[in-house]
C-alpha positions in Angstrom: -42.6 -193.1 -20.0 -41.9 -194.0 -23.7 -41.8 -191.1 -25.5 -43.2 -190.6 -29.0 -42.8 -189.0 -32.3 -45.4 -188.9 -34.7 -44.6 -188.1 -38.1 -47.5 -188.1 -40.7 -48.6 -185.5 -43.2 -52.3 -185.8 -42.4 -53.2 -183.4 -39.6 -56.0 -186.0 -38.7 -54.3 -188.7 -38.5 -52.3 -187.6 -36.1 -54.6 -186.1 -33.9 -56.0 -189.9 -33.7 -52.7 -191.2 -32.8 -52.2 -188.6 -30.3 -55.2 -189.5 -28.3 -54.4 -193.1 -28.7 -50.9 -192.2 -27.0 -52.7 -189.7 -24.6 -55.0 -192.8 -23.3 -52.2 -194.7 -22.5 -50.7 -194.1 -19.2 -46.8 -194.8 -20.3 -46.6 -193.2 -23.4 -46.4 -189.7 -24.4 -46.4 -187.7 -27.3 -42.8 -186.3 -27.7 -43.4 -184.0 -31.1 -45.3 -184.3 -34.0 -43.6 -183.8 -38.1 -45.7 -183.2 -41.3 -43.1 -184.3 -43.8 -39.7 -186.3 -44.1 -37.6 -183.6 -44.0 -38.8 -182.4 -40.6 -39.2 -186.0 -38.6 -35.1 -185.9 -39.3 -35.3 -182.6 -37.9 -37.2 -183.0 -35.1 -35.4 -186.6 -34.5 -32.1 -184.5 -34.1 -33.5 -182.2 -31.2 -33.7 -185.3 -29.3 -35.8 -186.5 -26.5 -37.7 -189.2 -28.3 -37.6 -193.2 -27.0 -39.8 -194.3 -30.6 -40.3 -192.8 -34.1 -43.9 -193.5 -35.6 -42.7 -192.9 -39.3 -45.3 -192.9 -42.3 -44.3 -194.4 -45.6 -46.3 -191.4 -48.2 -44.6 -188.6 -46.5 -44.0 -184.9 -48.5 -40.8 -184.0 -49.8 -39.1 -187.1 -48.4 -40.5 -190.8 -48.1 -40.8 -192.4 -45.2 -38.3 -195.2 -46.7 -35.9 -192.6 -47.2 -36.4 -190.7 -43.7 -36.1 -194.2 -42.3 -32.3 -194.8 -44.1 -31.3 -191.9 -43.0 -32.2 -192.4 -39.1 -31.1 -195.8 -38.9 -27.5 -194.5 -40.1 -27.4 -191.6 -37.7 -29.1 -193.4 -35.0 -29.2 -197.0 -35.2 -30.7 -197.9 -32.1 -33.4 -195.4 -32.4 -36.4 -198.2 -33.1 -39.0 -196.5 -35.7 -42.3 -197.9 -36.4 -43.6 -197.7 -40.0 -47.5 -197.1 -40.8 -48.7 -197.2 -44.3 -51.8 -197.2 -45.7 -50.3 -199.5 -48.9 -50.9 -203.4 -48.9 -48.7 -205.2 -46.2 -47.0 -206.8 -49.2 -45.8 -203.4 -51.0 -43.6 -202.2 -48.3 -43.6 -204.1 -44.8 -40.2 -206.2 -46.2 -38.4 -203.6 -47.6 -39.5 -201.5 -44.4 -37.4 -203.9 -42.3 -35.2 -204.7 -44.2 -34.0 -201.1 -44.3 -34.1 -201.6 -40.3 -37.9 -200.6 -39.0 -38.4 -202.3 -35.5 -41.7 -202.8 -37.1 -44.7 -202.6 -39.5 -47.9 -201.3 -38.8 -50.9 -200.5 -41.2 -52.8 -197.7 -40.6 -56.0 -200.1 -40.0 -54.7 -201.2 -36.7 -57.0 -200.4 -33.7 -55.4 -198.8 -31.2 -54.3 -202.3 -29.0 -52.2 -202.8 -31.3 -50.7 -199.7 -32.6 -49.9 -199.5 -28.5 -48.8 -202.9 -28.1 -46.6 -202.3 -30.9 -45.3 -199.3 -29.6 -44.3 -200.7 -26.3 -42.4 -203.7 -28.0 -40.7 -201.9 -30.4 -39.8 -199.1 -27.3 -38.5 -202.5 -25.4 -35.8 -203.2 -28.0 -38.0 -206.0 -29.9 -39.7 -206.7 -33.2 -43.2 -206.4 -33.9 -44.8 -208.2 -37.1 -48.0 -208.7 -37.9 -49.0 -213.0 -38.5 -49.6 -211.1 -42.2 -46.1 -209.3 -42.3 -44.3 -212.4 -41.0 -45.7 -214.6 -43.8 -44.3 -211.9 -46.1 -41.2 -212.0 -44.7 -41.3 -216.0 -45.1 -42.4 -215.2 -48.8 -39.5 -212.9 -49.6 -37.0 -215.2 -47.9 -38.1 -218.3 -49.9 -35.6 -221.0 -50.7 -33.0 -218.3 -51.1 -32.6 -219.0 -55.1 -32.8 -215.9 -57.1 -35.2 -217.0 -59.8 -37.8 -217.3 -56.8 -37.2 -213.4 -56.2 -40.0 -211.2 -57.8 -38.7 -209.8 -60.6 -40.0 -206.3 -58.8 -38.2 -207.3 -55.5 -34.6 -207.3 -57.2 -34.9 -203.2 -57.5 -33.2 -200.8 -55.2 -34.5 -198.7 -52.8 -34.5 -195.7 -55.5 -35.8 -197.8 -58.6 -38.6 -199.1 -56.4 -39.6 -195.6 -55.8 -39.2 -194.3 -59.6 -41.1 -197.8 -60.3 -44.3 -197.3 -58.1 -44.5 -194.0 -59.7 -44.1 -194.7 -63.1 -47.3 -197.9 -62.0 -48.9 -195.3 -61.3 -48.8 -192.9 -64.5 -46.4 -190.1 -62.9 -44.6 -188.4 -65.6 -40.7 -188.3 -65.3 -40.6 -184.6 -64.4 -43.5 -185.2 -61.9 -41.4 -188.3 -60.4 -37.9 -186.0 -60.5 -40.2 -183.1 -58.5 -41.5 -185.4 -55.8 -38.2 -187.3 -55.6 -35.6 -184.2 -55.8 -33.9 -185.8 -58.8 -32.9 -184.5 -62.0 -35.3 -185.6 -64.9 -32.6 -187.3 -66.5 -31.0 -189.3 -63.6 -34.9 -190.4 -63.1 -34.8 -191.6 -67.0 -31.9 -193.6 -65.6 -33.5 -195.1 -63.4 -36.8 -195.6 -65.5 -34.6 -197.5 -67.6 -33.0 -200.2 -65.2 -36.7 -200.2 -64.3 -37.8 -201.5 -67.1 -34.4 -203.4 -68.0 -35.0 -205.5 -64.7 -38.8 -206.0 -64.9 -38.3 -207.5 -68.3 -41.0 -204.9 -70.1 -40.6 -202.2 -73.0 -42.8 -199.3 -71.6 -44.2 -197.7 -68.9 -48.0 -199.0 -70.1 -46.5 -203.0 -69.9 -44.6 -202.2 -66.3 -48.4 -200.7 -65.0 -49.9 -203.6 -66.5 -46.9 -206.2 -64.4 -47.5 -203.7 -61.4 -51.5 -204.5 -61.1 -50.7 -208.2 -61.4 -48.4 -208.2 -59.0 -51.0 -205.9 -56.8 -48.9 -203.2 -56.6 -51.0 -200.6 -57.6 
């Protein structure tokens, strides 16, 4: 029986899940979390073969809950969902160690399928992801890197925020960051992205569909 966790801040959403897992005769729900700070939590009691890990999760991101459970268990194999275009977060999402990708418009085939893979020590990628993947790995030349790609972990949060018109306190509340160490970071944003102000790096972010 694989065991699973599902950790998503919409009540709904994981009352689908759980009946997807419930109408599959080896898997079985193992807990449920509403936000990042408890899927670490609930990780740490134990007793779970597969993490289902949401990317837009309260108080902690899913990116960030991810980091952490790769470095305290690294052979724990969590499976991202997001809602967000394959192309926002399914590389960074394994590159930070996800077994897999999944978007939240799956049917329930493959949310199992991926599930069982990921449970079995493999990969699973989407045709979609895996082109992305390709994409991002290029010829290996910096100047073929998005200029949105070369950001951190944290910058890439700040810089999705600020896309999508979040005030600096707002972004150091949802983040747990001191305003100024977010105008830090709003600044190598911008240094990096090669525009003056938040209005030109919203602007950049809709071309490159990011918001």
């Amino acid at each position: 029986m694989i065991r699973v966790l599902v950790c998503d801040d919409h009540q709904i959403v994981r009352q689908g899940i759980k009946q997807i897992l419930a109408d599959a005769s080896d898997l079985a729900l193992a807990g449920e979390a509403a936000s990042g700070p408890e899927a670490v939590a609930r990780v740490r009691e134990g007793g779970i073969d597969v993490v289902l890990l949401d990317i837009a999760m309260p108080q902690r991101d899913g990116l960030d809950v991810l980091r952490q459970l790769k470095s305290e268990y690294p052979k724990l194999p969590v499976l991202m969902l997001s809602t967000y275009p394959d192309r926002q977060y399914a590389v960074r999402s394994l590159k930070l160690g996800a077994a897999g990708y999944l978007n939240k418009s799956a049917d329930s085939e493959q949310m199992t399928e991926a599930i069982r893979r990921v449970a079995a020590g493999r990969r699973f990628i989407t045709p979609h992801v895996a082109e992305q993947l390709a994409s991002a790995v290029g010829t290996g030349r910096e100047d073929d890197v998005p200029l949105h790609e070369r950001l951190s972990h944290r910058e890439y949060q700040v810089f999705r925020l600020l896309a999508e018109g979040r005030s600096v306190g707002e972004i150091a509340e949802q983040l747990v960051l001191a305003a100024n160490t977010v105008s830090t970071y709003r600044a190598r944003v911008l240094e990096k992205t090669g525009v003056r102000n938040d209005v030109e790096l919203a602007l950049y972010a809709v071309r490159q569909e990011i918001v």
